[in-house]
Each structure stands twice: as C-alpha cells, then as structure tokens.
C-alpha beads as a LAMMPS data file, in Angstrom:
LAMMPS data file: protein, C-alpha beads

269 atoms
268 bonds

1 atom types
1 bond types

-500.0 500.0 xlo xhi
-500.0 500.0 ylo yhi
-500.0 500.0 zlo zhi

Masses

1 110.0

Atoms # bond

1 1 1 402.145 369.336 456.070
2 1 1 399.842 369.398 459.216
3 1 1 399.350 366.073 460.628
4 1 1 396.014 363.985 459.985
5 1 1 394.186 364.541 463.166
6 1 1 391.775 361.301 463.993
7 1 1 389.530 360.469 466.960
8 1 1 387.341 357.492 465.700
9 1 1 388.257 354.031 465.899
10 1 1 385.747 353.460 462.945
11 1 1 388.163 355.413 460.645
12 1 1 389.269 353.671 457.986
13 1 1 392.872 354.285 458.346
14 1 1 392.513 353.098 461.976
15 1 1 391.201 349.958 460.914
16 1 1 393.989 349.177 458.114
17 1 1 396.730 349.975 461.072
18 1 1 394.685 347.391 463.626
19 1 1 394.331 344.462 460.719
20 1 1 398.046 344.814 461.082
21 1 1 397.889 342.871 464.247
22 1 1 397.066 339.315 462.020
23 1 1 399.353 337.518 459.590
24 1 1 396.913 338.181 456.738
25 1 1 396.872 341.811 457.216
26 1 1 400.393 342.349 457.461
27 1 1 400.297 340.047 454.066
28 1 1 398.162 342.320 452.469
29 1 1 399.836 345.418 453.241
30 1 1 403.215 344.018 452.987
31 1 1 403.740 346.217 456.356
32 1 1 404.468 345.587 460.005
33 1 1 404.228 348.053 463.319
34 1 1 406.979 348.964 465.040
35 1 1 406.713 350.820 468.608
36 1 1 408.647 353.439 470.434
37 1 1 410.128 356.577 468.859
38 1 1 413.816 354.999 469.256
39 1 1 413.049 351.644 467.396
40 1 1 411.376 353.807 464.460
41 1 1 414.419 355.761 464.507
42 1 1 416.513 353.452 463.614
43 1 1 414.166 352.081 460.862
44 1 1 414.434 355.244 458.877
45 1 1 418.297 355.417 459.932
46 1 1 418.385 351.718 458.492
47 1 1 416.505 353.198 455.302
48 1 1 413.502 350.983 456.167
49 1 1 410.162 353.139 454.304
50 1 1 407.861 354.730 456.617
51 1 1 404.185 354.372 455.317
52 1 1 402.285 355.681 458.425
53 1 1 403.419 357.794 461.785
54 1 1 401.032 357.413 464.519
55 1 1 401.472 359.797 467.321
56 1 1 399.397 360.095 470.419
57 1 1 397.214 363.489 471.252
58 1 1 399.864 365.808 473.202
59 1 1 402.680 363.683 472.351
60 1 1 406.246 366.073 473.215
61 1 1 408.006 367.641 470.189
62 1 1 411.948 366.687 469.676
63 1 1 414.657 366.834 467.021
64 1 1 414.472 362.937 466.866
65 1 1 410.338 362.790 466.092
66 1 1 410.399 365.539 463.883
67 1 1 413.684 363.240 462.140
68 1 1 410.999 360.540 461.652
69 1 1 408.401 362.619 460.334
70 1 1 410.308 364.158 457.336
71 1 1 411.050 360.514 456.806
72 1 1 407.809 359.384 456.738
73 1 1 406.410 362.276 454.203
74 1 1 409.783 362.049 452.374
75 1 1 408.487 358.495 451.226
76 1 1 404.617 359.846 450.719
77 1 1 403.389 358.326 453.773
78 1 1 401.157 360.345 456.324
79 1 1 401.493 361.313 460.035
80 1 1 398.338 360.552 462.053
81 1 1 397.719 362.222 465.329
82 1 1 395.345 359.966 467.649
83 1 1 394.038 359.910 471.163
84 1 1 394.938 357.732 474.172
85 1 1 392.312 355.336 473.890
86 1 1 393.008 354.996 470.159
87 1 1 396.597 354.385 470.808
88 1 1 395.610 351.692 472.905
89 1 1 393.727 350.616 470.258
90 1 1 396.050 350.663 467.892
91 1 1 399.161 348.831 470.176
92 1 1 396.593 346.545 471.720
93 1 1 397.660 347.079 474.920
94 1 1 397.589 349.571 477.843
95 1 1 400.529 352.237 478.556
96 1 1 400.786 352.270 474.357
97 1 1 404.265 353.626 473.561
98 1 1 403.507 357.267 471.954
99 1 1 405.070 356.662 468.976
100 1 1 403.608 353.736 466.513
101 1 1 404.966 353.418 462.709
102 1 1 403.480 351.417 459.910
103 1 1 406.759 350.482 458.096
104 1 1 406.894 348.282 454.579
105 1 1 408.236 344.774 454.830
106 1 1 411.708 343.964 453.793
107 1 1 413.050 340.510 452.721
108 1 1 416.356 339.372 450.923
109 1 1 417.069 337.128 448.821
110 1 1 418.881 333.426 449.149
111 1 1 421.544 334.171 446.691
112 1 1 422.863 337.499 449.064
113 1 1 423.867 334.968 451.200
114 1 1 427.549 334.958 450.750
115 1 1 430.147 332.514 451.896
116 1 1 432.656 335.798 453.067
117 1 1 435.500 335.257 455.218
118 1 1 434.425 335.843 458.704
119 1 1 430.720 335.915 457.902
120 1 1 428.308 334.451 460.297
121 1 1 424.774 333.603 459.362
122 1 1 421.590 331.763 461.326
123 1 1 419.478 329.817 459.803
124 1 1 416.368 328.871 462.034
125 1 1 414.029 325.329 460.830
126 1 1 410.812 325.953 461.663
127 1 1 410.922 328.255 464.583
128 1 1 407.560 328.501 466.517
129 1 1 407.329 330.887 469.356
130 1 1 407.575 334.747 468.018
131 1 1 409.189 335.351 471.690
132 1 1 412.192 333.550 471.065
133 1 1 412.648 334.888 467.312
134 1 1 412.630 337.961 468.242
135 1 1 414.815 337.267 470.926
136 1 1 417.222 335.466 468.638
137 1 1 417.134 338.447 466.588
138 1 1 418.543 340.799 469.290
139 1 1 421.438 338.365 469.230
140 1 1 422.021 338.302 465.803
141 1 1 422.173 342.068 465.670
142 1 1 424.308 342.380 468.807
143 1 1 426.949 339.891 467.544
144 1 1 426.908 341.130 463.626
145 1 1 425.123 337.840 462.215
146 1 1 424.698 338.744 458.395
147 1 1 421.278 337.670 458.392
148 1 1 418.826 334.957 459.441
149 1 1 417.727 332.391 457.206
150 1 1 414.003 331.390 458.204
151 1 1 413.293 328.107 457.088
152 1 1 410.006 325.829 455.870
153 1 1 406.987 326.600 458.376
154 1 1 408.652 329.579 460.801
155 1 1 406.128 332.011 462.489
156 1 1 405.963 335.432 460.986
157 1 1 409.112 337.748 462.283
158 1 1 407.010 340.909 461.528
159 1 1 404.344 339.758 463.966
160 1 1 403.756 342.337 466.695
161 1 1 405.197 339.684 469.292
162 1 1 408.095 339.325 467.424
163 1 1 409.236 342.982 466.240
164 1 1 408.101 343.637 470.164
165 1 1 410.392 340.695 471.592
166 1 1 413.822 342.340 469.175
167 1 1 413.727 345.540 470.498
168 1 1 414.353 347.359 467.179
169 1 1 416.822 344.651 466.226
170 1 1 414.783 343.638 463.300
171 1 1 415.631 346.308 461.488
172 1 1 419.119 345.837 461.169
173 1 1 419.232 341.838 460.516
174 1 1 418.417 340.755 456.709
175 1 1 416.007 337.986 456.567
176 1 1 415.505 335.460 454.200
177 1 1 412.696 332.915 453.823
178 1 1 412.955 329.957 452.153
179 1 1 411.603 326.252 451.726
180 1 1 413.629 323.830 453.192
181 1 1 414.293 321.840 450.509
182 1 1 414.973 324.965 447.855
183 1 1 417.723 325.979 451.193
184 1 1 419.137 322.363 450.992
185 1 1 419.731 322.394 447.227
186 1 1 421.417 325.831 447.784
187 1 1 423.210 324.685 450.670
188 1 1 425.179 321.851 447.846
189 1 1 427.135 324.976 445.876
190 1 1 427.757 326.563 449.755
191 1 1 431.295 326.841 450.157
192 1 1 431.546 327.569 453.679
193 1 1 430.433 324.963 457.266
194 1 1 427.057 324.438 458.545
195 1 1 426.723 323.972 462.024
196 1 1 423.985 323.141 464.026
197 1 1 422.898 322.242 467.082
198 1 1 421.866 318.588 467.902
199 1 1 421.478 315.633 470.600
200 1 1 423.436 313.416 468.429
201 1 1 426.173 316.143 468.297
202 1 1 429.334 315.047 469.446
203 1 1 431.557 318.659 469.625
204 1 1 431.608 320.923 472.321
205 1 1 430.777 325.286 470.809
206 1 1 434.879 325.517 472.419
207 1 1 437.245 325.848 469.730
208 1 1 434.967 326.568 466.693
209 1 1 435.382 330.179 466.256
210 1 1 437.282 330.807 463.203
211 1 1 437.656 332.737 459.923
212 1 1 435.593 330.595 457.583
213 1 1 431.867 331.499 456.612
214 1 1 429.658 329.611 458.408
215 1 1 426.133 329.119 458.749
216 1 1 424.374 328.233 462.175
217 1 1 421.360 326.131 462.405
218 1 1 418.969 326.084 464.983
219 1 1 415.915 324.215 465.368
220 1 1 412.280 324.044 465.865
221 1 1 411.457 324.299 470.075
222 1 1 409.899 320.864 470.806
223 1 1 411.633 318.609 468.276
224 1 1 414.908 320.398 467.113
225 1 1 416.475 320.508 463.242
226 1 1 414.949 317.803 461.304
227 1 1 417.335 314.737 459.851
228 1 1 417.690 316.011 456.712
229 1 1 419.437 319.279 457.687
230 1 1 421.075 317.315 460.347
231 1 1 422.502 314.996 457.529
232 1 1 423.573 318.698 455.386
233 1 1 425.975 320.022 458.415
234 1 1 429.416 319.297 458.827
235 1 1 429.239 319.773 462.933
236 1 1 426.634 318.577 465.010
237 1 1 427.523 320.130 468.573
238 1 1 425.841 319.502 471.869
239 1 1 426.030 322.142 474.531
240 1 1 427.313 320.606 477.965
241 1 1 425.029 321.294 481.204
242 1 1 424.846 319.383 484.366
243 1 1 423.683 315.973 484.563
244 1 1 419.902 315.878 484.825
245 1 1 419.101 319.818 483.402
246 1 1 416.296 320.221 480.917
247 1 1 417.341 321.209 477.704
248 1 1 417.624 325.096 477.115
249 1 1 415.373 327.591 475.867
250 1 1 415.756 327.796 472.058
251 1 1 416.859 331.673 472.198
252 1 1 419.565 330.986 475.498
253 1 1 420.919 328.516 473.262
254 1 1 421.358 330.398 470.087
255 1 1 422.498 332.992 472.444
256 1 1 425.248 330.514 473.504
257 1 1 426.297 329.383 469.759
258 1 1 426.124 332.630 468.308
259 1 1 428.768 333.796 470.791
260 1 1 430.808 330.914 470.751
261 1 1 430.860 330.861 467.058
262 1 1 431.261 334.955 466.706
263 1 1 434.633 335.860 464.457
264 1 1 434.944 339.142 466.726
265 1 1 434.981 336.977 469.765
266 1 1 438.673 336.857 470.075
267 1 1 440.048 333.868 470.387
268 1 1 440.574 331.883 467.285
269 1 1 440.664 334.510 465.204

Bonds

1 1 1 2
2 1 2 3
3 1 3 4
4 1 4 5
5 1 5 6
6 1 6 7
7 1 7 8
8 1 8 9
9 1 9 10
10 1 10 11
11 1 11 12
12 1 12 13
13 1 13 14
14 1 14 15
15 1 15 16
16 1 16 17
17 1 17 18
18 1 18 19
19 1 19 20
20 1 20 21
21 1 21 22
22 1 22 23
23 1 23 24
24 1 24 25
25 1 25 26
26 1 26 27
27 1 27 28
28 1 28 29
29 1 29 30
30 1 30 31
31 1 31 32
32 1 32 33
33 1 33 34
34 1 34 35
35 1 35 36
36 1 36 37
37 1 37 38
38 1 38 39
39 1 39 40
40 1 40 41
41 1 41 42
42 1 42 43
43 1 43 44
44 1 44 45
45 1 45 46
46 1 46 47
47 1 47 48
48 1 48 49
49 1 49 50
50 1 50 51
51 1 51 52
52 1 52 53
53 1 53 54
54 1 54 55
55 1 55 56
56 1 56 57
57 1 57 58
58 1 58 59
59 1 59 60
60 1 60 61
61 1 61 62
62 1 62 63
63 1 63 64
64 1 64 65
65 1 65 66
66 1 66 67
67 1 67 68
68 1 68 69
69 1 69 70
70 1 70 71
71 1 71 72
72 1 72 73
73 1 73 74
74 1 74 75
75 1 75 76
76 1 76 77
77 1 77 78
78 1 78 79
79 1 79 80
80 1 80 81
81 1 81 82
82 1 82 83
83 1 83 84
84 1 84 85
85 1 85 86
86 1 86 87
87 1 87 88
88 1 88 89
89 1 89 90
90 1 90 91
91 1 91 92
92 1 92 93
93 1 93 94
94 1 94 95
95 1 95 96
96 1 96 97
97 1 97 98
98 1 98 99
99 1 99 100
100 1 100 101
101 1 101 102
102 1 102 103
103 1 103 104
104 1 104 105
105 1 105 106
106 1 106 107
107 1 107 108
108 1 108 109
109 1 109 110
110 1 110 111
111 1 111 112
112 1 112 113
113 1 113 114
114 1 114 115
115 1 115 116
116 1 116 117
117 1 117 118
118 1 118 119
119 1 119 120
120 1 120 121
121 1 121 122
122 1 122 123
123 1 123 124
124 1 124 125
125 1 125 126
126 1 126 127
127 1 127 128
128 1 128 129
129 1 129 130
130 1 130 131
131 1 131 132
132 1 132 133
133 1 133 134
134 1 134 135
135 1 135 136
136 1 136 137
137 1 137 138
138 1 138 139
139 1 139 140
140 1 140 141
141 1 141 142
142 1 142 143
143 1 143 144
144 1 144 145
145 1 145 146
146 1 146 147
147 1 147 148
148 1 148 149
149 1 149 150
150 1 150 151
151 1 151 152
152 1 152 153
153 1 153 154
154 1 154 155
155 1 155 156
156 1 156 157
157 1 157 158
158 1 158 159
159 1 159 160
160 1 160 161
161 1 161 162
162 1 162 163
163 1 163 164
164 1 164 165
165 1 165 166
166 1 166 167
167 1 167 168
168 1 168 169
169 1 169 170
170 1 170 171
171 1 171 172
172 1 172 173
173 1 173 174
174 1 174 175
175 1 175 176
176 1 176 177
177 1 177 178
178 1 178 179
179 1 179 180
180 1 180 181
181 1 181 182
182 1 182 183
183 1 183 184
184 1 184 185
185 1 185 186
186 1 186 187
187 1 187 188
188 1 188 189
189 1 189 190
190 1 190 191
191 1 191 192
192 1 192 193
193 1 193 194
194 1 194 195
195 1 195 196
196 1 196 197
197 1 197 198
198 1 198 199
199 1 199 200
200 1 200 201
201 1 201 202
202 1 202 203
203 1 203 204
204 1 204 205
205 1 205 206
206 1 206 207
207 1 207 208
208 1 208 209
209 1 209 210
210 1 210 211
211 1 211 212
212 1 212 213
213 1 213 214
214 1 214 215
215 1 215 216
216 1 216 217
217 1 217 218
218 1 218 219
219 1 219 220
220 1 220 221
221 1 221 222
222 1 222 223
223 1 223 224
224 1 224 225
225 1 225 226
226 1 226 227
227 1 227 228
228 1 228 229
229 1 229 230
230 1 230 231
231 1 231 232
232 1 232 233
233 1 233 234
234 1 234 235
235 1 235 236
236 1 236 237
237 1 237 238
238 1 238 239
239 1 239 240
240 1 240 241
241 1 241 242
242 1 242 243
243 1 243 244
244 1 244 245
245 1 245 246
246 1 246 247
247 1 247 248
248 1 248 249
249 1 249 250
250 1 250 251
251 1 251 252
252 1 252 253
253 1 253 254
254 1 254 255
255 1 255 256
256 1 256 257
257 1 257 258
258 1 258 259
259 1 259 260
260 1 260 261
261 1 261 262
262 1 262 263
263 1 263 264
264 1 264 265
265 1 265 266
266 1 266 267
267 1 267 268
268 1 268 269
C-alpha cells in the first residue's frame, strides 16, 4: 500500500495525532505517541497495535522501518508521510525524531497481579511529575519489575512527557490503575510483603532482597505515601544520607529500592 502523503496541518488526521498531546485526547482515542523508530520497534516487538506511522518527507528506508510498517497495516492502521514543519507539528518540538507512531493504550488488570516467588512489583500513590514516572519506568523495565501499580490521582503515564522521559520502557512494563481504596481491599487477600518507603521507617533497603513476592510503594513527591498505605505495609524503610541532605528525588529513590529489593541482585537470593 503506498503511504498517505500529507502536507497540511489543517488535515484532519493531523489534527486527531496533535489532540494526542492532552489527557482528553489520548482518552478519546484510547492512544498515545511514541517517538523514534527504535522505541516503536519495540512496541510492535512487544505486540503493542500500531494505529498510525508518521514518517517525515525523505525519511531513509531500512529493514527495521519497513518491520514497523507491515506492523502497522497488519493491524489496519495507515502510514502517513509528512513534511518537516509538520513533524514539528506533530512532536511539538524542534529536531522531531523522524519516526512518530500513534499506538493503542494498554492497561492490565489488578487481579494479574500475582504474589509469584521472586516477583517484584511498584506500586506508585499519587505520583505527580510525568518526568519522574517515566523515569521510574526505565527502572522498572531495567530491573524486571512485573508491573507498576498506579494508584488514586497519578498523572497520565501515556502523556508525551512521560512515554518521552521512559525511553521505550513503557512498553514493556504492565500497568495497572486503580483507586486506592479498591488497591487496599485487594492488598487484604495479598499473600506476599509490602514495602514502602517512609520517614517513620525504621529499616535500612540492606538485607531485604529475598525470594518472596513483594510489592514496593512509593509515594507522591511533596508529601510521600499517605497513612493509610503506610498502616497496609509490613516495612517502612528509610534510606540513610548524610546528616543535613534534602530528601531525594522521587525517581533516584525508587531507583535505589528497586535495586536493593531486586531478586536477581545477588545477594540474598
């Protein structure tokens, strides 16, 4: 099929691909951009559908684009070809990546959360800041988290800030949304630990690697987990730093935890 060849930003499918850019859109459209040829690789890879291909003018032929294209008509989307300045358009920024894809949301459900032997989930209350989500979600993905749980009022992980900040890792970490009080009832026929982070917390992350599913809780940036998931863990742990440093960025910390809590870590195992 020859690719869709568009030059005005008044086209209608130009427009759909731009309202992208807000929550509502991507609501709507139950859809998300993703940028770079090697991040919508590894969408299709990760069987993630492929509603639109947007390629700019003159963009250079390879094995791995024309990979993405038969993915993309495979699942009856369409391949657009656009120029520069619509690119731009389209990414909202200047030097646009060549290679833009309109891919379908995925979500997963609570009950795939599974208390497995070595499995290692996040949970995240009420994260704010789409830089440090998607941040946290290159961590999951490098350190095999099973999924993040995204709790009450979190921002969006398919906003363009987000996907941008994982690098492609969103793709390849299951999310779940949920209301914190549905996760808390859940959290009663768990049969695995909660941990979380907490300035209360009295353990060290040394020494709590191990075998047993485990969920990880992180909080919201300003004012951390809220009581009642503090009162739902079994470990509170505080992260030691020198006397008089600020507290750590929410994603550097998670960073730490995840790590200290991985099962492929090493010791403990």
């Amino acid at each position: 099929m020859t690719d869709v060849v568009i030059t005005s930003a008044g086209n209608t499918e130009i427009k759909a691909i731009r309202a992208l850019a807000t929550k509502k859109g991507r609501s709507q459209r139950n859809a998300f951009l993703s940028e770079g040829l090697r991040h919508v690789v590894e969408a299709a890879r990760a069987g993630w559908r492929i509603k639109r291909l947007v390629l700019a003018e003159g963009h250079a032929a390879s094995p791995l684009l024309d990979e993405v294209r038969q993915a993309c008509l495979g699942e009856g989307g369409r391949v657009l070809t656009v120029t520069d300045e619509l690119m731009t358009r389209v990414a909202r920024r200047d030097n646009a990546q060549s290679v833009i894809a309109v891919i379908e949301q995925r979500w997963a459900a609570l009950d795939q959360v599974k208390a497995e032997q070595r499995a290692l989930w996040l949970a995240l209350e009420e994260v704010r800041d789409p830089g440090n989500l998607g941040s946290i979600l290159r961590t999951a993905d490098a350190f095999a988290v099973k999924g993040v749980i995204l709790i009450g009022n979190t921002v969006d992980p398919f906003s363009v800030e987000a996907v941008r900040a994982s690098m492609g890792a969103i793709v390849n970490v299951p999310l779940t949304p949920v209301e914190r009080d549905a996760f808390l009832t859940w959290r009663l026929g768990w049969t695995g630990r909660m941990i979380a982070t907490h300035l209360d917390g009295t353990a060290g992350p040394e020494g709590l690697r191990g075998a047993a599913p485990t969920i990880l809780v992180m909080g919201n940036e300003q004012s951390g987990i809220s009581d009642t998931m503090a009162a739902a863990c079994d470990t509170l742990v505080r992260i030691p730093m020198r006397p008089g440093a600020d507290s750590l960025n929410l994603a550097a910390a998670t960073a730490i935890m995840v790590h200290a809590l991985w099962p492929g870590g090493g010791a403990g195992q």
